[in-house]
PAZAPA-4460 file (N, C-alpha, C; in steps of 0.05 Angstrom, whole numbers, plus 32768, in hexadecimal, padded with zeros to 4 digits):
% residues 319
    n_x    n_y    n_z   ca_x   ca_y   ca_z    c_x    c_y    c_z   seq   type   mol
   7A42   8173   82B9   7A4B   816E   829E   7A3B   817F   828B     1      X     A
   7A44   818E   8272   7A36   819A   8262   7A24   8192   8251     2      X     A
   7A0D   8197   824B   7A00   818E   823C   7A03   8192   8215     3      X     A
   7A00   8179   8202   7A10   8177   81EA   7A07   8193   81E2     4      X     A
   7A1E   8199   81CE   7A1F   81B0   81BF   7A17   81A3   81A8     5      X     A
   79F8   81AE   8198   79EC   819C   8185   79F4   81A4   816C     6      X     A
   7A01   81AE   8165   7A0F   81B7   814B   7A26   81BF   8142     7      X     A
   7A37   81A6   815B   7A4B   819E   815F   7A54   8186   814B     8      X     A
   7A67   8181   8132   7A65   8170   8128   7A81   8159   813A     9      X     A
   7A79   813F   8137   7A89   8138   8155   7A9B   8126   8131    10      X     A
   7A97   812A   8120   7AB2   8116   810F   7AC7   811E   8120    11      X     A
   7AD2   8134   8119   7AEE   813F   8119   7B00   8137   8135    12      X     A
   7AF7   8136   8146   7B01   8122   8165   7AFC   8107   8161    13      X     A
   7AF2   80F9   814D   7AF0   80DF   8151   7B0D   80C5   814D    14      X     A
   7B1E   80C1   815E   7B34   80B5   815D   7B33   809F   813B    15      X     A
   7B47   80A1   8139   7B46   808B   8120   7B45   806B   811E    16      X     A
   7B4A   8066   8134   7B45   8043   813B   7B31   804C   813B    17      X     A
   7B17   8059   8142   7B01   805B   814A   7AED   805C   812E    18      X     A
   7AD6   8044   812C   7ABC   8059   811A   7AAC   8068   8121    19      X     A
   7A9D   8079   8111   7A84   8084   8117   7A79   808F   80F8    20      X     A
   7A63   8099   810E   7A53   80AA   80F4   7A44   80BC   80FA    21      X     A
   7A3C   80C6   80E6   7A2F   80E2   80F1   7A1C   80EE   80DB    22      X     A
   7A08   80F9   80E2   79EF   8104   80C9   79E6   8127   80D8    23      X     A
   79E6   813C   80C4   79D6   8147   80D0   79BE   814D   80B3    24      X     A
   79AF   8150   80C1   799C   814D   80A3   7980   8160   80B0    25      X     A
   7972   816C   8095   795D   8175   809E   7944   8165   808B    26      X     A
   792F   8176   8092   7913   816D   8085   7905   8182   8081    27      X     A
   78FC   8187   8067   78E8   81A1   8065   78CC   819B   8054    28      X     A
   78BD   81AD   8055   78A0   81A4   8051   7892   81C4   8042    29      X     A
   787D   81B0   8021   7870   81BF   8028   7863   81CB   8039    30      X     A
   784D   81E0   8037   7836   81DF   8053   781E   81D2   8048    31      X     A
   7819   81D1   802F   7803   81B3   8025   7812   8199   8021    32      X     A
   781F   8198   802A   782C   8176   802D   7837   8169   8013    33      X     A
   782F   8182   7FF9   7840   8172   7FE1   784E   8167   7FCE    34      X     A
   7865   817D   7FE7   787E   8179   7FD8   7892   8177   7FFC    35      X     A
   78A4   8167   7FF7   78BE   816D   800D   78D9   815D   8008    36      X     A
   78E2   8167   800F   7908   8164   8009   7919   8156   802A    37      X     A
   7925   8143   8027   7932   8134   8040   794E   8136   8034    38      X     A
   7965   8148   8047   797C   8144   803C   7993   8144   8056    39      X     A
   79A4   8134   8055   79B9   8127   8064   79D3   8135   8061    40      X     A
   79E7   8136   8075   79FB   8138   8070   7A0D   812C   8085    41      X     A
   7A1F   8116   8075   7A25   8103   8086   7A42   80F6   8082    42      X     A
   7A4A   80E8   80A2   7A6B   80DC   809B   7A5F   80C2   80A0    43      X     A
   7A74   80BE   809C   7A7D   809A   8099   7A93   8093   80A5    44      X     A
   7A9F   8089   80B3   7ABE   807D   80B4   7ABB   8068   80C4    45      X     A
   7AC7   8056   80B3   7ACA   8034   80BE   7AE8   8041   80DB    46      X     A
   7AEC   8032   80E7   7B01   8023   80F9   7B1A   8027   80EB    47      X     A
   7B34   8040   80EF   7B4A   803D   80E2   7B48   804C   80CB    48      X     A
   7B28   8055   80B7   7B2D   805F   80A3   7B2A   8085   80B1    49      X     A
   7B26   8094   8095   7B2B   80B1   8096   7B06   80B5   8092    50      X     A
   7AF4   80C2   8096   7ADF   80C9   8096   7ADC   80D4   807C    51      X     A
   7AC6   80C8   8065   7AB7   80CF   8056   7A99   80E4   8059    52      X     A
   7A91   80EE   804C   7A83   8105   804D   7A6A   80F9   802F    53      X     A
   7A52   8100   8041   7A41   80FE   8023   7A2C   810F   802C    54      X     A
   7A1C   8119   800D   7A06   812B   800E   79F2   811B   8003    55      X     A
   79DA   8113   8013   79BD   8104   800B   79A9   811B   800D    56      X     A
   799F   8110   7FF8   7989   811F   7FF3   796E   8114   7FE9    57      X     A
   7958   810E   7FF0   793E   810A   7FDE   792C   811D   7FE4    58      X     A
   791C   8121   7FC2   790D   8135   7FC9   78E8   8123   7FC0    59      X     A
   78D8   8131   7FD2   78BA   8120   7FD2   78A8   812D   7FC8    60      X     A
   789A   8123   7FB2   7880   8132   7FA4   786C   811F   7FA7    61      X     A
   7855   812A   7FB1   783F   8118   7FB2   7831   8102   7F99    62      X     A
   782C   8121   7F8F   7825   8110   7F72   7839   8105   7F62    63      X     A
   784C   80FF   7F63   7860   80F8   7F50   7858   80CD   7F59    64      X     A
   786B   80C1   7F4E   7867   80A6   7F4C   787B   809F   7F6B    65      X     A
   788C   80AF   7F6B   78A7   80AA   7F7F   78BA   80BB   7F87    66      X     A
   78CC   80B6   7F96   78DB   80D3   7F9F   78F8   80CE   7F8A    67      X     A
   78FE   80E6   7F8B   7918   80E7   7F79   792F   80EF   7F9A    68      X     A
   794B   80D5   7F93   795B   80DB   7F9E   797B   80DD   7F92    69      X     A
   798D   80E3   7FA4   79A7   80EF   7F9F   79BC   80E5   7FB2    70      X     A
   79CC   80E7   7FAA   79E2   80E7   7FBF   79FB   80E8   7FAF    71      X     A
   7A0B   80F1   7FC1   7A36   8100   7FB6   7A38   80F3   7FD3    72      X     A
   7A59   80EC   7FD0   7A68   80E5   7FE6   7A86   80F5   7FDE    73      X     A
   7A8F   80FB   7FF2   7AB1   8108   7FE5   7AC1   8100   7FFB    74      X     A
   7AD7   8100   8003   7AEC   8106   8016   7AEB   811A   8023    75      X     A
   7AF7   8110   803E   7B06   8129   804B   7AE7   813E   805A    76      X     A
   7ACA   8137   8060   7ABC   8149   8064   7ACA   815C   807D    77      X     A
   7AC0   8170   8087   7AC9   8187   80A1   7AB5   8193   80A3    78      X     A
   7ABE   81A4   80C5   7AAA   81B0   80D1   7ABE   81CE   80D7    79      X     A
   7ABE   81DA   80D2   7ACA   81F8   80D4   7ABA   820F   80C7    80      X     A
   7ACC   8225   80D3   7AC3   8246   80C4   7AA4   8248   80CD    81      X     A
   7A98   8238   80E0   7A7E   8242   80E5   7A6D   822B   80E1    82      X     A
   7A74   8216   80C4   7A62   8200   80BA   7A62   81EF   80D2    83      X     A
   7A49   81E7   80D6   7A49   81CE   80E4   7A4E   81BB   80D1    84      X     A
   7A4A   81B7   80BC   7A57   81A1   80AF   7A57   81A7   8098    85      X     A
   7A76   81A3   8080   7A72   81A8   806B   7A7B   8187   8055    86      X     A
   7A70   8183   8044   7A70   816C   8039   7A78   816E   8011    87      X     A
   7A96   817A   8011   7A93   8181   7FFD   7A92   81A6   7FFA    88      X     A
   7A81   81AF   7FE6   7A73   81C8   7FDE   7A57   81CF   7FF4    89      X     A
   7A50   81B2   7FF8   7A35   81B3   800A   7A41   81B1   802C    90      X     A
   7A2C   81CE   802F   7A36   81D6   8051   7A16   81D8   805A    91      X     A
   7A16   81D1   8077   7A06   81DE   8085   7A0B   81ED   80A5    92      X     A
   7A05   81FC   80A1   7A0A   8213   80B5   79EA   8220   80C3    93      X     A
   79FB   822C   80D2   79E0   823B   80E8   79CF   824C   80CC    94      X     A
   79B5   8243   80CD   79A3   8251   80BC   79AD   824C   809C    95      X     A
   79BD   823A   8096   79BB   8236   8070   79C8   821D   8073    96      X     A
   79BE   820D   805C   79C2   81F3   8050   79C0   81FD   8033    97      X     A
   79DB   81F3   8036   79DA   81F1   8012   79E7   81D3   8001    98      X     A
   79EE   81D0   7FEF   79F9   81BE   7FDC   79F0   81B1   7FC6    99      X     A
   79F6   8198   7FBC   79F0   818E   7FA3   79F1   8173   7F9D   100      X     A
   79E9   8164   7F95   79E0   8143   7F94   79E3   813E   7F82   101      X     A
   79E2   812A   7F67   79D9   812D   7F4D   79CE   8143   7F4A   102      X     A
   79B4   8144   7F31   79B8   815A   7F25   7999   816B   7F36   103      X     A
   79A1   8165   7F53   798F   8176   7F65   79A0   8186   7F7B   104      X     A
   799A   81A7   7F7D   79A4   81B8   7F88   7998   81C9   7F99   105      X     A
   79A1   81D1   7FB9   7996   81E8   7FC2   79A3   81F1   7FCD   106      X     A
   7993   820C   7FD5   7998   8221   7FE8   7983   822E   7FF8   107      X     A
   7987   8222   800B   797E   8221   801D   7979   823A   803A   108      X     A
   7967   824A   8043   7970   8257   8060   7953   824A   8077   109      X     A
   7958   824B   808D   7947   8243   809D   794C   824F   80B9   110      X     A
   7939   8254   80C9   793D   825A   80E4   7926   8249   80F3   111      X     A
   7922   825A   8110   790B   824B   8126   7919   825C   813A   112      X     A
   7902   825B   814C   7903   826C   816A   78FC   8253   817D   113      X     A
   7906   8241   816D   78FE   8222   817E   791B   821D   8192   114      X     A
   7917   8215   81A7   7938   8213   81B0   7948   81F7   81AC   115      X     A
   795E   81F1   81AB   795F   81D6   819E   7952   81BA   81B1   116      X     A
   794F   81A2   81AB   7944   818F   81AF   795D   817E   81BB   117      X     A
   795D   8175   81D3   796E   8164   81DB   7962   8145   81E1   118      X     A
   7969   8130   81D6   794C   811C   81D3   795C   8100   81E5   119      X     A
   7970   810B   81ED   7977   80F4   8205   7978   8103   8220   120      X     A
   796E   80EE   822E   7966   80F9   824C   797C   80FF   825F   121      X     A
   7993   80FE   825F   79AB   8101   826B   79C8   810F   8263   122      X     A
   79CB   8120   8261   79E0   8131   825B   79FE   811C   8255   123      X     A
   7A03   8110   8265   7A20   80F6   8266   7A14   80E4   8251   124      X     A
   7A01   80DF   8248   79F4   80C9   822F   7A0B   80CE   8213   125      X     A
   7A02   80F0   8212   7A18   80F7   8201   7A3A   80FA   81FE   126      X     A
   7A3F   80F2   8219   7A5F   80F7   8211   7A69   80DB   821F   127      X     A
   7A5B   80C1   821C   7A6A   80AB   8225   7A61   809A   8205   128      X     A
   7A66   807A   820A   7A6F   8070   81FB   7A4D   8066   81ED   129      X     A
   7A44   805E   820F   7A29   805A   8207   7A1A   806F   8207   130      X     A
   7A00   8070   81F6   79FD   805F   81E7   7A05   805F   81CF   131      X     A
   7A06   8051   81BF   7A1E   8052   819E   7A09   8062   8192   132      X     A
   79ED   8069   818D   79E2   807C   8186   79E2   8093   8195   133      X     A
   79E9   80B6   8188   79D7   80CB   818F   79CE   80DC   818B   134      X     A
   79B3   80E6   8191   79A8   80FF   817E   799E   8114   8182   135      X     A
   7995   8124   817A   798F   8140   8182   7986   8150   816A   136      X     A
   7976   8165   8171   7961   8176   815A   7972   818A   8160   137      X     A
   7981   819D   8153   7992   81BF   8157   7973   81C9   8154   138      X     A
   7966   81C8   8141   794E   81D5   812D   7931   81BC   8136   139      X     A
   7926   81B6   8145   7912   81A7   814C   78F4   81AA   8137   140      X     A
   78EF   81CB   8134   78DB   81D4   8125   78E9   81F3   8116   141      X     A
   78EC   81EB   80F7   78FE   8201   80ED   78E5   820E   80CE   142      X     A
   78E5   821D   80D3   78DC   8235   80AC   78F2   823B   809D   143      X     A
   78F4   822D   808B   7903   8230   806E   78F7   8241   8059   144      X     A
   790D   8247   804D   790D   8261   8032   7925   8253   8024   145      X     A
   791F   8258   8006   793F   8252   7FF8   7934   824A   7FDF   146      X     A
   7940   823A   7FCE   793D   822C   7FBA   794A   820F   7FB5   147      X     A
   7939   8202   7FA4   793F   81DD   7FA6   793F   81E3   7F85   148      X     A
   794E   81CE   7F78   7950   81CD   7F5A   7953   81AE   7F58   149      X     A
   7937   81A8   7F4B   793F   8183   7F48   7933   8180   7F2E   150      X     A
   7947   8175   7F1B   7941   816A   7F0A   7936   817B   7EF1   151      X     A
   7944   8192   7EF5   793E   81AB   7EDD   7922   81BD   7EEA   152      X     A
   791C   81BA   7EF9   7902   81C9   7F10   790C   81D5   7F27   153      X     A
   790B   81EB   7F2B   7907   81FA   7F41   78F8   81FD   7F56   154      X     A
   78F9   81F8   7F6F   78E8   8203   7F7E   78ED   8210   7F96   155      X     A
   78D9   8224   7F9B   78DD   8242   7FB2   78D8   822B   7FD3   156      X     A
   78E6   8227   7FE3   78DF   821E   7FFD   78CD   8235   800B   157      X     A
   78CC   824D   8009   78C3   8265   801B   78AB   8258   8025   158      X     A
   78AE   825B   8042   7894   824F   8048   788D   8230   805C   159      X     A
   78A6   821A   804A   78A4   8201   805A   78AB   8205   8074   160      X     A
   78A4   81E4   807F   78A7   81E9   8098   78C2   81C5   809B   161      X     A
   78C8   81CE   80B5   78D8   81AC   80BB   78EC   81B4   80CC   162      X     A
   7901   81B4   80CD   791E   819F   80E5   7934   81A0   80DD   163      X     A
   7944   819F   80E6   7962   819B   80EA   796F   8183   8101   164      X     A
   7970   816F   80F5   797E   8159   810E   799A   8150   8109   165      X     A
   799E   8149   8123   79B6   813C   811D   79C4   8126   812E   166      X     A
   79CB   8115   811F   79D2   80F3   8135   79ED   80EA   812F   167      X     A
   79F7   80D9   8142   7A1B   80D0   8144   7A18   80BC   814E   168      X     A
   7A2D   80AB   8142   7A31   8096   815A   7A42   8083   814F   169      X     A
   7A49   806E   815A   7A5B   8057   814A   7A4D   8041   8146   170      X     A
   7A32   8043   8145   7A1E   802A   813C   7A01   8039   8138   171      X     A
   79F3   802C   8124   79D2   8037   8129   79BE   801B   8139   172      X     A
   79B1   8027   8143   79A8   801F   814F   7996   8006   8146   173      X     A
   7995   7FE9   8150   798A   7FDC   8144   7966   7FD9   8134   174      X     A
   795B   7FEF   813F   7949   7FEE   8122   793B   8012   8139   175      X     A
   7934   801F   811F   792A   8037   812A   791A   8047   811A   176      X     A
   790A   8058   8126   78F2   8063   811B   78F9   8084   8125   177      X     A
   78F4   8093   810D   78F5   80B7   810D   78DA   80B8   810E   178      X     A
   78CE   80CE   8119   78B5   80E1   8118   78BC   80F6   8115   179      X     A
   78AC   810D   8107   78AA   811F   8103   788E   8132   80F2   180      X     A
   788B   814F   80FA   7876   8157   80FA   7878   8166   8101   181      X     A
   7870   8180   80F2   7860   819D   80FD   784A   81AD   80F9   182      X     A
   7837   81AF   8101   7819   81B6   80FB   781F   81CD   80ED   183      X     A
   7802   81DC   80E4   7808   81FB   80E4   780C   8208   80F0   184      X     A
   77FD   8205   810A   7807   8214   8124   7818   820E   8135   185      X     A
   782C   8207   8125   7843   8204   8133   7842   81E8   814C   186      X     A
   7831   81DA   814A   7838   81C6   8163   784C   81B2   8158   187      X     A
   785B   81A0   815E   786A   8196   8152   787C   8170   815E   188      X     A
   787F   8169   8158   7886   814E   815C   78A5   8141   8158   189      X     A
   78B0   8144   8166   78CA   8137   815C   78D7   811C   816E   190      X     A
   78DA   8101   8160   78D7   80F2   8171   78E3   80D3   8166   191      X     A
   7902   80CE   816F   7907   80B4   8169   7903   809C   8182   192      X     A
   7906   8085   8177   78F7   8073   8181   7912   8061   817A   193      X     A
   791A   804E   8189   792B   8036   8183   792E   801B   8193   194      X     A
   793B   800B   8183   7941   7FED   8195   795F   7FF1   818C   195      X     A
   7967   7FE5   81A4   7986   7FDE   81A1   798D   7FC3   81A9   196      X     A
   79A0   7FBD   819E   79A7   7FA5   81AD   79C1   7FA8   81C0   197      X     A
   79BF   7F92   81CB   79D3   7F8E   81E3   79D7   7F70   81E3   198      X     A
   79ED   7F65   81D5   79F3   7F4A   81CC   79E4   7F3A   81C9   199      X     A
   79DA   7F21   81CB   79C5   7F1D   81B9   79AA   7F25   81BB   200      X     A
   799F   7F3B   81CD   798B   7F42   81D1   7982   7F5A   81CB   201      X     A
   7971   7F60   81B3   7962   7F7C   81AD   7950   7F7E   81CC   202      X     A
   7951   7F9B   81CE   7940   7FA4   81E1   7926   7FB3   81D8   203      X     A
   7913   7FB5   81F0   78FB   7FC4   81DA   78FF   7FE0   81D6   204      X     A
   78EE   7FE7   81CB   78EC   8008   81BE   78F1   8015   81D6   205      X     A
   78F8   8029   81CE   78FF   803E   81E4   7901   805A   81D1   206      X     A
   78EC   8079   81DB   78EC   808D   81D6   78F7   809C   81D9   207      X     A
   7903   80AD   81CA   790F   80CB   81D0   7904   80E4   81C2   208      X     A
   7903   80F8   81C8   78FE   810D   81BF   78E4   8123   81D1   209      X     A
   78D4   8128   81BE   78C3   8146   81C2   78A2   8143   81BA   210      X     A
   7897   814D   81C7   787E   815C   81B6   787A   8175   81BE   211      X     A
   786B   818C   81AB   786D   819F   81B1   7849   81AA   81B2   212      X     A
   7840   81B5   81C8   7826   81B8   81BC   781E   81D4   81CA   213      X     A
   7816   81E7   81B9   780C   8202   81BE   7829   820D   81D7   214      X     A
   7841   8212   81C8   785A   8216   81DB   7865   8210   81EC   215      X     A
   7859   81F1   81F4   7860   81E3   820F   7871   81CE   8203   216      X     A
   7888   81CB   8206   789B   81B7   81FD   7892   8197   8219   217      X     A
   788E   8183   8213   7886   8173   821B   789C   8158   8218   218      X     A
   78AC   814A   822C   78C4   8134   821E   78AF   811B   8212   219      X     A
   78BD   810D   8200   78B8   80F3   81FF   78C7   80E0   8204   220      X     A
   78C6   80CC   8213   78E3   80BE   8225   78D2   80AB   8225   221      X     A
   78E6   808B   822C   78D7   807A   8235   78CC   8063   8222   222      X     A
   78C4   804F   822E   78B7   8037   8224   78AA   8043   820B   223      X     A
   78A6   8033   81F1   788D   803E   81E3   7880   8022   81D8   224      X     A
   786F   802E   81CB   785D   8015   81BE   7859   8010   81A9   225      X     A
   7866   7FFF   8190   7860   800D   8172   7863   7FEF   815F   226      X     A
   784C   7FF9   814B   7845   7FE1   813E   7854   7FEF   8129   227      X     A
   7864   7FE0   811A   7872   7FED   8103   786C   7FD9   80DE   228      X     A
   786E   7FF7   80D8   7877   7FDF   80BD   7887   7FF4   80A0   229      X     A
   7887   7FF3   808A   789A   8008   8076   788E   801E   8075   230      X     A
   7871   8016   8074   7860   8035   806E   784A   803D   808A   231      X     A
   7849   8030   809A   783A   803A   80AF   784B   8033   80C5   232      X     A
   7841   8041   80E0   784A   803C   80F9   7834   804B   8111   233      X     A
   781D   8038   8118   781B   8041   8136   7827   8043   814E   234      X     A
   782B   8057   815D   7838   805B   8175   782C   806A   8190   235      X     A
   783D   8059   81A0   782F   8068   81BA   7845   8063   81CF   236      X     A
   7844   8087   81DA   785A   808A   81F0   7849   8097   8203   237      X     A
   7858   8088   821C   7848   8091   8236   7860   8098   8248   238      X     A
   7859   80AC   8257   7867   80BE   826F   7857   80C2   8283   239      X     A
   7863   80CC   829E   7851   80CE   82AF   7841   80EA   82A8   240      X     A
   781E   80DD   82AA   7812   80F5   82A2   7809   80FC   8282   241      X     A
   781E   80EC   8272   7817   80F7   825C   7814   80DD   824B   242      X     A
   7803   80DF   823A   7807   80C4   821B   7801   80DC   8204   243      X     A
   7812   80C4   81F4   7814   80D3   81D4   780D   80B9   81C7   244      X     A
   77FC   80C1   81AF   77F3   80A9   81A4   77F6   80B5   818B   245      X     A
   77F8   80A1   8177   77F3   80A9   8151   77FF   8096   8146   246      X     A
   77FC   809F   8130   77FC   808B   810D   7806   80A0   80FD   247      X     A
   7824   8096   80FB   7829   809D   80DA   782A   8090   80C1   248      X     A
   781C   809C   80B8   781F   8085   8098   782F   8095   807F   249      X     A
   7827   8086   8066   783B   808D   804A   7834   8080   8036   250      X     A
   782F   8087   8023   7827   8074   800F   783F   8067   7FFD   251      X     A
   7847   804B   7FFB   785A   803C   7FF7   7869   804D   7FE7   252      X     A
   7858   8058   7FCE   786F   8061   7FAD   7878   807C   7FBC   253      X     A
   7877   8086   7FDA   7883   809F   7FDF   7898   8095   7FF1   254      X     A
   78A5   807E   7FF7   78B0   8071   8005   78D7   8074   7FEF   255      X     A
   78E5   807D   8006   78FE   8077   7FFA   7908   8069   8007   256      X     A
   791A   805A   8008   7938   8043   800F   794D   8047   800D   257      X     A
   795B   8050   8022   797B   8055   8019   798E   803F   8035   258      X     A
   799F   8035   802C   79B9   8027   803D   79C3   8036   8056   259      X     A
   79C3   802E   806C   79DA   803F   8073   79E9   8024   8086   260      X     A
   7A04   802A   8088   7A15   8020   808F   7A23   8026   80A8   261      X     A
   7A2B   800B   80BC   7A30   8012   80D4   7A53   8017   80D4   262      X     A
   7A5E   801B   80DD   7A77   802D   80DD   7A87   8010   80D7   263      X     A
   7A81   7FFA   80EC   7A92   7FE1   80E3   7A83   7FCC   80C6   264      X     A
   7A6B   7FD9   80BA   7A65   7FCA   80A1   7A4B   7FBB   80A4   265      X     A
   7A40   7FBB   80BC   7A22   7FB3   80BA   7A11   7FC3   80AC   266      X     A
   79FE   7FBB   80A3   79EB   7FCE   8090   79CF   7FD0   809C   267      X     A
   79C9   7FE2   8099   79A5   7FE6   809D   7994   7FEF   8084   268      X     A
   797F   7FEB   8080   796A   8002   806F   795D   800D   807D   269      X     A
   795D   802E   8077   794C   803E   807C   7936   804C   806B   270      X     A
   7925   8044   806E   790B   804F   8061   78F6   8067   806C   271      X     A
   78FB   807A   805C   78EA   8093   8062   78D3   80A2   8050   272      X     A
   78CC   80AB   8050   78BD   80C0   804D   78AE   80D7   805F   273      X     A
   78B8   80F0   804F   78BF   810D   8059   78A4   8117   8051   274      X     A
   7893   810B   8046   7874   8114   8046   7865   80FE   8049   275      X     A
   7866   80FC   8060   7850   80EB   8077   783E   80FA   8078   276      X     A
   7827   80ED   8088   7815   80EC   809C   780F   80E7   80AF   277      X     A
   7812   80FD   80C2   781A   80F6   80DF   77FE   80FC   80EE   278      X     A
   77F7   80EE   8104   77DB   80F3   810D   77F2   80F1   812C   279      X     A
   77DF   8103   813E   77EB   8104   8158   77DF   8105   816C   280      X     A
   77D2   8101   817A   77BE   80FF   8198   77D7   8106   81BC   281      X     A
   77D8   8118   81BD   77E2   811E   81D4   77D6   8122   81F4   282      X     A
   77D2   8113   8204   77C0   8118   821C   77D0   8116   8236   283      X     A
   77C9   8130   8244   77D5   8135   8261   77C0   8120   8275   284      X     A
   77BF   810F   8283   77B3   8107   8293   77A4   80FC   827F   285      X     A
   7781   8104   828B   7772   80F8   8286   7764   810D   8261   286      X     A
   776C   8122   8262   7768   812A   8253   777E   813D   8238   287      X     A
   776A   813B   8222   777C   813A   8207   7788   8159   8206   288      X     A
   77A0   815D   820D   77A0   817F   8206   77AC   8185   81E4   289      X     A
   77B0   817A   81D1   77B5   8176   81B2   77AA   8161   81A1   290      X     A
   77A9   8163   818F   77A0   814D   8178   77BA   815D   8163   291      X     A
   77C9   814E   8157   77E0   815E   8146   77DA   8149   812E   292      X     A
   77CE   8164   8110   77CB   814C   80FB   77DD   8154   80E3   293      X     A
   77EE   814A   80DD   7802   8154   80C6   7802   8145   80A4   294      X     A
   77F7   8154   809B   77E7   8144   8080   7805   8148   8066   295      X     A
   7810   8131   8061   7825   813D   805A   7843   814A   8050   296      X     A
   7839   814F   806F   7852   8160   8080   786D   8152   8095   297      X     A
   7858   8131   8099   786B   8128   80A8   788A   8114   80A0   298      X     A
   7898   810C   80B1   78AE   80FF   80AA   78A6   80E4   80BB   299      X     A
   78A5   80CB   80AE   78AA   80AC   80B7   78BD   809F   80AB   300      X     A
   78D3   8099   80C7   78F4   808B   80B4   78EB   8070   80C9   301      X     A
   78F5   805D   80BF   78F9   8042   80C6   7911   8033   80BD   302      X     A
   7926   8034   80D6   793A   802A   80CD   793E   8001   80D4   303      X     A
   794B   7FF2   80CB   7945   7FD4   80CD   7958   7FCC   80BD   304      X     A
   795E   7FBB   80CB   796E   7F93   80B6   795D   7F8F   80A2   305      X     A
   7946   7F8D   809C   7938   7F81   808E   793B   7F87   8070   306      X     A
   793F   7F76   8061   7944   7F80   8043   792A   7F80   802F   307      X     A
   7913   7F6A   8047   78FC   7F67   8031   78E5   7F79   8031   308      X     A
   78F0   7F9E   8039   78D4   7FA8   8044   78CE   7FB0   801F   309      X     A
   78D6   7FAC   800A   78C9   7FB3   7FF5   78C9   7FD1   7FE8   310      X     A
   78DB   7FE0   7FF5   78E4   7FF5   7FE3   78F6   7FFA   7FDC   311      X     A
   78FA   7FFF   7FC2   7910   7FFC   7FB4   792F   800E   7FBD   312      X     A
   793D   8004   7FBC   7956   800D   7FCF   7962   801F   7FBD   313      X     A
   796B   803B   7FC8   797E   8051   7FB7   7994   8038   7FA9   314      X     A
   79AB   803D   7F91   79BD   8035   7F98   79D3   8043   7F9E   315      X     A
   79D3   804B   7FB7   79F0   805A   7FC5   79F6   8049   7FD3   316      X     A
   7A17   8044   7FD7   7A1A   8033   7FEB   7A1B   8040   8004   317      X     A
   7A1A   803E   8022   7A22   8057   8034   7A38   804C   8036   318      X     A
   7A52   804A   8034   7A69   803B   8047   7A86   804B   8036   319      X     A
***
């Protein structure tokens, strides 16, 4: 069986009795941690309906009080002429992201000599039913150039650093955690974490993804361990041979909240912030071959039912 084509957008085959959804979105970063931009591009379609299209966007300043966000939704989004996905005016394609939110705008180019990130362990994962989540990095560790315009301000990206991901499915997963991170020297972290349920029973966490340390791409799979909460999360993933340990944190007023919606109408919050602090401890055996510290630079999403984690919710609806 072939393995997924990651910048493949799967709306356009999706039968119409059928829902789903779909995001591809990136993350970019200063290289002093204080400024970064998280922006989405995403469907929607309930069961029977025609697929909606929206462009999210928040952009993160350290010193500011809070993040400023955005979002457009239109009809009719597509994937042709080259775009992996266009939403509107706003496309993203091999090496440019561009579009427009409220009254925040970019243009965007990016590359990497990184090869893409496949973060489920089985090639058939992706083309059956289960699991109702799936995901994948095209861009795992990417360098941006371009320009961002928010709020009558300009700013030059040349220089940041971050990702390109992208996830499908006809449900999200019952509560889930993003990592993300890239040092200066390029070592790098990419890494979701989830519980799902299976009728009345959530299961525990379970890892997917990467670490990357001095050009050795390393999986993360498997059981994990993680104390969670809005603005912090310790974690620990073990493989044979290897543990990864760290703490990301965030300071609450850099915390955003946006809805997203399951294709038949369940809701989640997701709470992120795109300038984290990511601390990383990586050890082969008995000994440490990385310490990865991203002051910053990193990305902590926490997705959940819970309505009382205390930050104040975008008002977009996703649905």
């Amino acid at each position: 069986m072939a393995g997924p084509n990651p910048t493949e957008a799967r709306f356009p085959g999706v039968p119409t009795a059928e829902g789903h959804y779909e995001s591809f979105y990136l993350k970019a970063c200063a290289p002093d941690g204080s400024l970064g931009v998280w922006i989405r591009y995403t469907v929607h379609k309930p069961p029977g309906a025609r697929p909606a299209g929206s462009v999210w966007i928040t952009f993160f300043e350290a010193a500011a009080d809070g993040p400023l966000a955005a979002k457009e939704t239109v009809p009719e989004p597509r994937s042709d002429g080259g775009d992996w996905i266009r939403v509107g005016q706003a496309r993203l394609a091999d090496g440019v992201a561009t579009g427009r939110a409220g009254d925040t705008e970019w243009d965007l180019r990016f590359g990497s000599e990184e090869r893409p990130l496949i973060h489920l362990p089985a090639d058939w994962m992706y083309h059956r039913r289960l699991p109702r989540t799936k995901l994948l990095s095209p861009v795992p560790a990417a360098s941006f150039h371009g320009t961002l315009a928010v709020g009558g301000r300009s700013f030059s990206l040349d220089g940041w650093r971050g990702m390109v991901g992208h996830n499908w499915g006809a449900e999200h997963a019952e509560r889930w955690i993003w990592l993300h991170g890239i040092t200066a020297a390029g070592d790098w972290l990419d890494a979701a974490v989830g519980r799902v349920r299976v009728g009345p029973l959530t299961l525990p966490w379970i890892a997917n993804g990467a670490v990357s340390v001095e050009g050795r791409r390393l999986p993360v799979r498997g059981a994990a361990r993680i104390e969670e909460s809005p603005d912090r999360c310790e974690f620990r993933f073990r493989g044979r041979d290897l543990s990864i340990t760290g703490l990301a944190s965030a300071p609450r007023r850099q915390l955003v909240a946006w809805m997203y919606a399951d294709p038949r109408g369940s809701v989640h919050h997701a709470v992120n912030c795109s300038i984290a602090d990511l601390s990383v401890a990586v050890e082969i055996g008995d000994e440490e071959l990385r310490h990865l510290e991203v002051r910053g630079g990193g990305a902590y999403e926490l997705g959940m039912r819970d309505t009382d984690h205390g930050v104040d919710l975008q008002p977009f609806y996703d649905g």
